[in-house]
C-alpha positions in Angstrom: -9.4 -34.9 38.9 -6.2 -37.0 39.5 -7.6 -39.3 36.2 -7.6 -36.3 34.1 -4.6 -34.9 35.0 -2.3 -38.6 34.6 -4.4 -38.9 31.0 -4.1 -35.5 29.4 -0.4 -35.7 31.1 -0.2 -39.0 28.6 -1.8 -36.7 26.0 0.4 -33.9 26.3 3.8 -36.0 26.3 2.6 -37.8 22.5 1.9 -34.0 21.4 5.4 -32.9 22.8 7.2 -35.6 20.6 5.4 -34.4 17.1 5.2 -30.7 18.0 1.7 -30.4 18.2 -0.8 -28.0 19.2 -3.4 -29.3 22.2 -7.1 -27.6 22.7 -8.8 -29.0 25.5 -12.6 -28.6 25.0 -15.4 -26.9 26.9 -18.3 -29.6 28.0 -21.5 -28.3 30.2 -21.1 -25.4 33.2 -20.9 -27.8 35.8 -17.1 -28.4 34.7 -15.8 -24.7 33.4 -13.9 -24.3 36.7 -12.5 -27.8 36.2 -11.7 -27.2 32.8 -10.1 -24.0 33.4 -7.9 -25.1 36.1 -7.0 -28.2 34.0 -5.6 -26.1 31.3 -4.1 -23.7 33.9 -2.2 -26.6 34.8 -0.6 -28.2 31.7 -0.2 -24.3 30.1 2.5 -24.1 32.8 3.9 -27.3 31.7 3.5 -26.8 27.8 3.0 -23.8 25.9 1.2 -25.2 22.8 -2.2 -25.5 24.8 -5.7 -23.9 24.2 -8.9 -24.0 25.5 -12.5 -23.7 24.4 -14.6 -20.5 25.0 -18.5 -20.7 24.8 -20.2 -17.3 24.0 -23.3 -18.3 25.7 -22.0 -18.1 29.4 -22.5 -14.8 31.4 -19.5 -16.0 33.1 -16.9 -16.4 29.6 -16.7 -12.8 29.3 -15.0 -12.3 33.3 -12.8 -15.8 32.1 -11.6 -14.4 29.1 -10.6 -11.3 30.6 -8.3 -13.3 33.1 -7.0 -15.6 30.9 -6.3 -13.2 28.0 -2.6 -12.3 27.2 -0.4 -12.9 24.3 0.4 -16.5 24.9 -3.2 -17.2 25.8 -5.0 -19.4 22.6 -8.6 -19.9 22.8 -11.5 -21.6 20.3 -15.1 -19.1 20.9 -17.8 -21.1 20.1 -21.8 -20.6 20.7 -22.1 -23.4 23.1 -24.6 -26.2 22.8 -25.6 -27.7 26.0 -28.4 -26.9 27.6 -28.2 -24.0 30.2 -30.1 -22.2 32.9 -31.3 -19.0 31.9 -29.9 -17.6 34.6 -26.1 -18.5 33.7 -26.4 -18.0 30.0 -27.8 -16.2 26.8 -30.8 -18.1 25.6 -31.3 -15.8 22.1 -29.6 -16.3 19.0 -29.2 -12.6 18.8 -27.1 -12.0 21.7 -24.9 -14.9 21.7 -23.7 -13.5 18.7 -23.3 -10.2 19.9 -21.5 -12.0 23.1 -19.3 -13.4 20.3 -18.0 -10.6 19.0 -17.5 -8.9 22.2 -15.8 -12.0 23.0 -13.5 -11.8 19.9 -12.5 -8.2 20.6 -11.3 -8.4 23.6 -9.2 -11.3 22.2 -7.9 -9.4 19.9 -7.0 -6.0 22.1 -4.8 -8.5 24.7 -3.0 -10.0 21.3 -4.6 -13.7 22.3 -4.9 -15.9 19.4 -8.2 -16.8 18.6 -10.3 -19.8 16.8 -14.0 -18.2 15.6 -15.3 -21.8 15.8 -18.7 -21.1 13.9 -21.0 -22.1 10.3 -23.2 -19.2 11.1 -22.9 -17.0 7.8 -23.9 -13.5 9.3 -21.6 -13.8 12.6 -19.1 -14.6 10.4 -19.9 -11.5 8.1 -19.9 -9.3 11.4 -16.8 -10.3 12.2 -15.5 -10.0 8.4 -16.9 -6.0 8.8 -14.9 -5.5 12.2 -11.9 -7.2 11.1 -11.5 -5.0 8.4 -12.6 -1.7 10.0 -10.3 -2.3 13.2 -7.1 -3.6 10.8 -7.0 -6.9 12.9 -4.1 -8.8 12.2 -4.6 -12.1 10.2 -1.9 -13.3 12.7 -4.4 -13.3 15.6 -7.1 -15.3 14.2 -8.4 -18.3 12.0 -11.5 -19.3 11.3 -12.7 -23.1 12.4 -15.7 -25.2 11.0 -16.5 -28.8 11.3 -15.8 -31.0 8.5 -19.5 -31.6 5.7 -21.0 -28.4 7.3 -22.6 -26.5 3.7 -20.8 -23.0 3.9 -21.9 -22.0 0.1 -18.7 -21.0 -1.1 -17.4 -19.1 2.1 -14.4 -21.1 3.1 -13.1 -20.9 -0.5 -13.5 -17.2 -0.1 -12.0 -16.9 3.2 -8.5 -18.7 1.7 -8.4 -16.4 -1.2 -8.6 -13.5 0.9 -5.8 -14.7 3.0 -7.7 -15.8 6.1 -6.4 -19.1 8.0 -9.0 -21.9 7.4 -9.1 -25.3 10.0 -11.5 -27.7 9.3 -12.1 -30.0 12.3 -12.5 -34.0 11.3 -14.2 -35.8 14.4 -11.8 -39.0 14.8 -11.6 -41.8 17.1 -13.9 -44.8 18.8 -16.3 -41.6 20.0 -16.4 -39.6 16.8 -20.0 -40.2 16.2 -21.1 -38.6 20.0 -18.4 -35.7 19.1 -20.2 -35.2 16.1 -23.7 -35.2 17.2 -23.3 -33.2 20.0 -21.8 -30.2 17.8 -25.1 -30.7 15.1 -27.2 -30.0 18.1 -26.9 -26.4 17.4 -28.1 -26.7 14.0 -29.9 -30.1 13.5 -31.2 -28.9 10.0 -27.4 -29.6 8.4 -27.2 -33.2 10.2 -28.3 -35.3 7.7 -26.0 -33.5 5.1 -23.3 -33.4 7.2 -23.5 -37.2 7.7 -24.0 -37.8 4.3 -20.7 -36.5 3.8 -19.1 -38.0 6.5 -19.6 -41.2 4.7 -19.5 -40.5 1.4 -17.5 -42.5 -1.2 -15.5 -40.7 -3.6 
C-alpha cells in the first residue's frame, strides 16, 4: 500500500499542475476495500478525484450509498472480472437493472456520474428515466471506449445535449487495458482493434 500511495501521490501532483481530473479504476474484489480507501485518501487531498463503480458487486450498492454526496464523482460500469456467484450478479439482466439502481441513487445524492457502457438498451433505459425523472444533464455523461460500433448513438447523444467522453487506452500497457475492457463483449474486438490501428 505504501507503493501506491508515493505513486498515485506522483500522479496526483502532475494532474494538480494542468488542472486535471483523476479516476482511479476498479480491478477484481480482492482490492475494492484497497481501492476505496486509496481514493478516500487522495479525495482529502485533492478534490478533482473519482473512482470506478462496478454494477456487478452485491457490495457497490452499500459503497455507493456511503460514498455518495455532491462532491462524490464516480464511473458505473458492468464489471468484467470473473466473480463468485456469491459476491456478484452473474446475468446480464440484472446487472443492468443493478445499473440503473446504481445511477439513481447517484443522481438523488447530486454525485456526478460516468454511465461507462456500449450496451444499446441500458443505455435506452437510462435515456427513458432521465427524461421521465428531469435529471439534470449537469449530473451525468456518458463514457465509451474509443472503435466500440455504437450505430449512430454517440452522434445522437451530442445533438441532444448529452456530455460524450470517449476513453483512448494510452501508454506502454494500453494493449492489456484494452483487452481486458473487450472481455465483456469479445464479439466487437476485432473491430475495435481494427480501428485502433487504422490509417487515415
Amino acid at each position: 500500500m505504501t507503493e501506491v500511495i508515493k505513486n498515485v501521490t506522483k500522479i496526483i501532483t502532475e494532474a494538480k499542475k494542468f488542472d486535471n481530473f483523476l479516476r482511479i479504476d476498479m480491478e477484481s474484489s480482492k482490492v475494492t476495500d484497497q481501492t476505496i480507501k486509496i481514493f478516500e485518501h487522495f479525495k482529502k487531498k485533492y478534490s478533482e478525484i473519482g473512482l470506478v463503480m462496478q454494477a456487478y458487486l452485491f457490495r457497490t450498492q452499500s459503497d455507493i450509498e456511503i460514498l455518495s454526496n455532491i462532491h462524490f464523482n464516480a464511473r458505473i460500469c458492468k464489471g468484467i472480472y470473473k466473480e463468485k456467484k456469491q459476491i456478484s450478479y452473474d446475468k446480464p439482466e440484472d446487472i443492468k437493472k443493478n445499473f440503473l439502481m446504481l445511477a439513481k441513487h447517484m443522481a438523488k445524492k447530486k454525485s456526478y456520474c460516468g454511465y461507462a457502457t456500449h450496451d444499446q438498451d441500458l443505455i435506452e433505459n437510462l435515456l427513458n428515466w432521465i427524461k421521465d425523472e428531469n435529471i439534470s444533464k449537469e449530473l451525468f455523461e456518458f463514457q465509451v471506449l474509443f472503435g466500440v460500433p455504437m450505430g449512430g448513438r454517440l452522434e445522437s447523444l451530442i445533438q441532444n445535449g448529452f456530455k460524450v467522453r470517449v476513453y483512448v487506452p494510452f501508454g506502454p500497457d494500453w494493449y492489456d487495458y484494452s483487452l481486458r475492457r473487450l472481455n465483456e463483449n469479445p464479439k466487437i474486438a476485432t473491430y475495435v482493434l481494427k480501428n485502433l490501428f487504422k490509417r487515415e
